[in-house]
N, C-alpha and C positions, 0 to 999 in steps of 0.2 A: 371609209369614213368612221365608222367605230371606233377603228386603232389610234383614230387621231383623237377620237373624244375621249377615248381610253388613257393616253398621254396627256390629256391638257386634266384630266379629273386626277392621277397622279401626280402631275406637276404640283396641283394647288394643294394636294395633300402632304405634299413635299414640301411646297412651303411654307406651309402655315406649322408645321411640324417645327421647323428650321428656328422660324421665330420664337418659339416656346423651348427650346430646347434645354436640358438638363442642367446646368451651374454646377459648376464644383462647390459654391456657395450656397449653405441655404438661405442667407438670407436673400440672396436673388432668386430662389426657386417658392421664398415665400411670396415674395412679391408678385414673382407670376400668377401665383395660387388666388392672389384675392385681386387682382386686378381685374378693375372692371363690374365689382364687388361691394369691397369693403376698402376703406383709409384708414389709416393707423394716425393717433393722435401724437405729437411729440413737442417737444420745449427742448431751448436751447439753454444750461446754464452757463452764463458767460463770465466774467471776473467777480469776487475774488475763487481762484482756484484750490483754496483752501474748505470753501464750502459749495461743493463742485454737485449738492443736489438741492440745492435752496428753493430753485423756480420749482424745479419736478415733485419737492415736498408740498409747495404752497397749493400746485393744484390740486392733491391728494387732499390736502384737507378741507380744499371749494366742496370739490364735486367727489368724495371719495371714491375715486381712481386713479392711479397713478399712470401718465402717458407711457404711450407703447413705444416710445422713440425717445430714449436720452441721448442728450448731447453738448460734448465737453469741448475747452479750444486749448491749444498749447501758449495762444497769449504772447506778449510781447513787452510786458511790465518786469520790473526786478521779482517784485513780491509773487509773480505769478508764475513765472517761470520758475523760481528758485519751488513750485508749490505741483509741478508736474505731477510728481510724481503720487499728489494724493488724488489731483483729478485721473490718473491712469487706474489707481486701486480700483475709485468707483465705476470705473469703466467693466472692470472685470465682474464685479459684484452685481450690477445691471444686467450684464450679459448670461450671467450664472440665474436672474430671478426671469429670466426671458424677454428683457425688452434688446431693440435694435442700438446697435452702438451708433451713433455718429460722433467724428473729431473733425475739428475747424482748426486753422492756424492763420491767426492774425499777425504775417510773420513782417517782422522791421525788414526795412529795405536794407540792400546790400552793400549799399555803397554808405550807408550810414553804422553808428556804434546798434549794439544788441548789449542789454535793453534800449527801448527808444520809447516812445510815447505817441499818443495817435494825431499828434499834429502834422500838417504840410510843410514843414521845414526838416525836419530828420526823420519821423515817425511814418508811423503805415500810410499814411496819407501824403507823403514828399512821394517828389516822381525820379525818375532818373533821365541822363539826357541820351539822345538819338547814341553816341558813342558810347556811353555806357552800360547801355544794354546791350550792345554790342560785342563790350568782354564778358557781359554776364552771361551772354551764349553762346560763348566760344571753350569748348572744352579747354582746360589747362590754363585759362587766365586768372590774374589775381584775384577778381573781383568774383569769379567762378568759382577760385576755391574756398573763396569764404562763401559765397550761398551752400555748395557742398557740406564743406563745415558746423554751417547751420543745420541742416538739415539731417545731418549725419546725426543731431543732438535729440531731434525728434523721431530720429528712427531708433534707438536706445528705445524709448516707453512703447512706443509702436512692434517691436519685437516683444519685448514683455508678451505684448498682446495675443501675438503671434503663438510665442512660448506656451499659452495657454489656452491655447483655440480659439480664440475672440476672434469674430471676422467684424471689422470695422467699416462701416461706408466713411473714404477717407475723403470729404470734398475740402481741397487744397485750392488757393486763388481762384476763392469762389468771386462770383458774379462777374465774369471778364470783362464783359462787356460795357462796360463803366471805365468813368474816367479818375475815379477818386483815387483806387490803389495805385501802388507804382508796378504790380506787377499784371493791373487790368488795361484796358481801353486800345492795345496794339495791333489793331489787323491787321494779315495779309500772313502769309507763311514765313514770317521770321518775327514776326511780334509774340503777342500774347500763347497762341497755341504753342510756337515753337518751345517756350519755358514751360509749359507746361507736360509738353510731351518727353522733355528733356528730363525733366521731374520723375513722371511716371519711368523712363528707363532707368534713371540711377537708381532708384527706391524699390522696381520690381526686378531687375536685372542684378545688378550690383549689389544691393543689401537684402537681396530674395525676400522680401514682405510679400508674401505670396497671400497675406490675411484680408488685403488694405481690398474693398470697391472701389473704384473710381467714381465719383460725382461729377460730372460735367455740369457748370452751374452758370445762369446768366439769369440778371435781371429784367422786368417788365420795361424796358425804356419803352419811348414811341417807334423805337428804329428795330422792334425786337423782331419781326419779318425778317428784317436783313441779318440782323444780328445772330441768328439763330442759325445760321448759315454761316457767316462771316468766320464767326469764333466756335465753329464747330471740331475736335478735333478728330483725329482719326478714327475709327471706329473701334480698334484694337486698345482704345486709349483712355477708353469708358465703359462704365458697367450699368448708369444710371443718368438719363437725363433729367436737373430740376430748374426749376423756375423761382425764383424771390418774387413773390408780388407783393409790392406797395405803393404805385402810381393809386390816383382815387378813385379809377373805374373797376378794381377791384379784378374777379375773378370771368372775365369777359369772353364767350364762347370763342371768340377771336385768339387769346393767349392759346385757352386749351386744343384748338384748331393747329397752331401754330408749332407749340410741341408737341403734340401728335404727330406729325409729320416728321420731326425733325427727329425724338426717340428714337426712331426705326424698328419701331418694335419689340426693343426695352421700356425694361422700369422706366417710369416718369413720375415727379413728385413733386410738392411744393416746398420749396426749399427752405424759404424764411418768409414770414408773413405777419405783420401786424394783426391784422381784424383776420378773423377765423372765417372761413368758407363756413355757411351754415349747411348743414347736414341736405336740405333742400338743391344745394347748389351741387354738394358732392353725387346727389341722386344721378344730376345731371351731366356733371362730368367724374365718372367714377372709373377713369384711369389713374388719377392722382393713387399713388398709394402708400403716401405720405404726406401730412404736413408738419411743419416744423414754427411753431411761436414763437419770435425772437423773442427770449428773455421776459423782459419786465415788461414789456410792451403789450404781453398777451392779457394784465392785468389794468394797464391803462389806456387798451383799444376796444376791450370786450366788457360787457356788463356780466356781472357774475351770472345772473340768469343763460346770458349767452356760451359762459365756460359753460356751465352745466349742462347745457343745453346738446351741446357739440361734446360733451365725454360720456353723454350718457345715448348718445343717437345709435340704433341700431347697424348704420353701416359706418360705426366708426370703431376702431378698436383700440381699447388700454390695453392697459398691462395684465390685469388679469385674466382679458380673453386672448392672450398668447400662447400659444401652443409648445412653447420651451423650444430651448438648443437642446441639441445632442454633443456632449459636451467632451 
């Protein structure tokens, strides 16, 4: 009887061990470190990509601090794409003052022209049909090597990064679970995950971005129990599980219940959020180890009392309570 308690007391030191384990990455090994803790405050700057720290400035000068999460998109406009290359500078430059990188790509659909626009007729928001997505994930097809081709153009800035030690959380065809994008809403093992898996091999395999995190990212729908499940991908295939909440019930013990589960015992975060979890609510679920304020939104969802309020809270962290890369 001992030997056996002797084994089951081992096992679980085994694997709680398992779960925590070391990252080639620090900034996965930071995340461990304050999970459970402390969340890191961040803002998304979104278009134009020419002035690629506009939001991240505005909150410095609310509540002087600058969030601990910047984050840039590669876009999908003439002006912005042709403008890559200044939101990649600032990427490196954030990373050097110690905040966390994040890169978005709002990328045009494949079967449409690049540049496009965000409408449902060509742009991020048109869909493709059952047979089209078909060639698009079939290695060697036309409509394949132009997504390839694409993507080959964001791996250029994304080496840079590389080049330079930047490790980037790369959330690509975020929120899958939605119907808007053309490259979200596809259950079942040849829809949505399959592109996206597909993704992660050409981009970690093929063009060695050994920099890039994975974000596995899904929105609050009502169906987000299933969801969470449904378009989950393989686990070799993520470094970060997050959440977008913006349904009205907000930050609901139920979501956090929900990715908790589903993490497996990764990082987990909030992805993109309108209204700010207040410092009160992070007490309570202080797994998140991130959020992230879409854009402008963080200024016409929040009262400045409330920026303030949430940059200056003790288990939240800017920029200046970052402990720096080792570079």
């Amino acid at each position: 009887m001992k030997k056996a308690y002797t084994f089951i007391f081992l096992f679980t030191l085994s694997a709680s061990a398992g779960a925590q384990s070391k990252s080639k990455y620090q900034v996965v090994n930071f995340f461990n470190s304050i999970s459970g803790k402390q969340t890191l405050s961040g803002i998304h700057n979104n278009e134009p990509n020419a002035e690629p720290v506009r939001r991240t400035n505005r909150v410095d000068s609310i509540t002087g601090h600058f969030p601990a999460l910047w984050s840039g998109d590669f876009l999908f406009q003439r002006e912005n794409i042709d403008n890559r290359q200044i939101m990649i500078n600032e990427a490196v430059r954030e990373w050097k003052k110690g905040a966390v990188i994040n890169i978005m790509w709002h990328a045009c659909n494949p079967a449409s022209e690049e540049p496009c626009g965000w409408d449902n007729g060509h742009g991020v928001l048109s869909k493709l049909s059952d047979e089209q997505w078909k060639q698009l994930t079939t290695d060697g097809s036309e409509l394949n090597k132009i997504w390839k081709a694409r993507i080959d153009e964001v791996c250029y800035y994304l080496r840079q990064l590389k080049d330079k030690n930047v490790e980037v959380l790369w959330r690509p065809m975020h929120e899958m679970n939605i119907n808007a994008f053309w490259w979200a809403g596809r259950p079942g093992p040849d829809g949505t995950i399959k592109l996206y898996q597909m993704l992660h091999d050409y981009m970690v395999n093929k063009k060695k971005l050994t920099n890039l995190i994975w974000v596995w990212d899904i929105q609050d729908l009502s169906t987000l129990a299933d969801d969470a499940k449904r378009y989950k991908p393989a686990p070799q295939y993520w470094d970060v599980a997050a959440l977008d909440v913006y349904d009205h019930s907000g930050f609901t013990d139920e979501k956090y219940k929900i990715m908790q589960q589903a993490c497996d015992g990764k990082p987990m975060a909030i992805g993109e959020c309108e209204v700010f979890p207040s410092a009160e609510k992070l007490y309570a679920q202080p797994k998140w180890t991130f959020f992230m304020a879409w854009s402008d939104q963080e200024f016409k969802c929040n009262t400045i009392e409330q920026i303030k309020a949430i940059h200056t809270a003790p288990n939240v962290l800017t920029l200046d309570k970052m402990p720096g890369w080792k570079q």
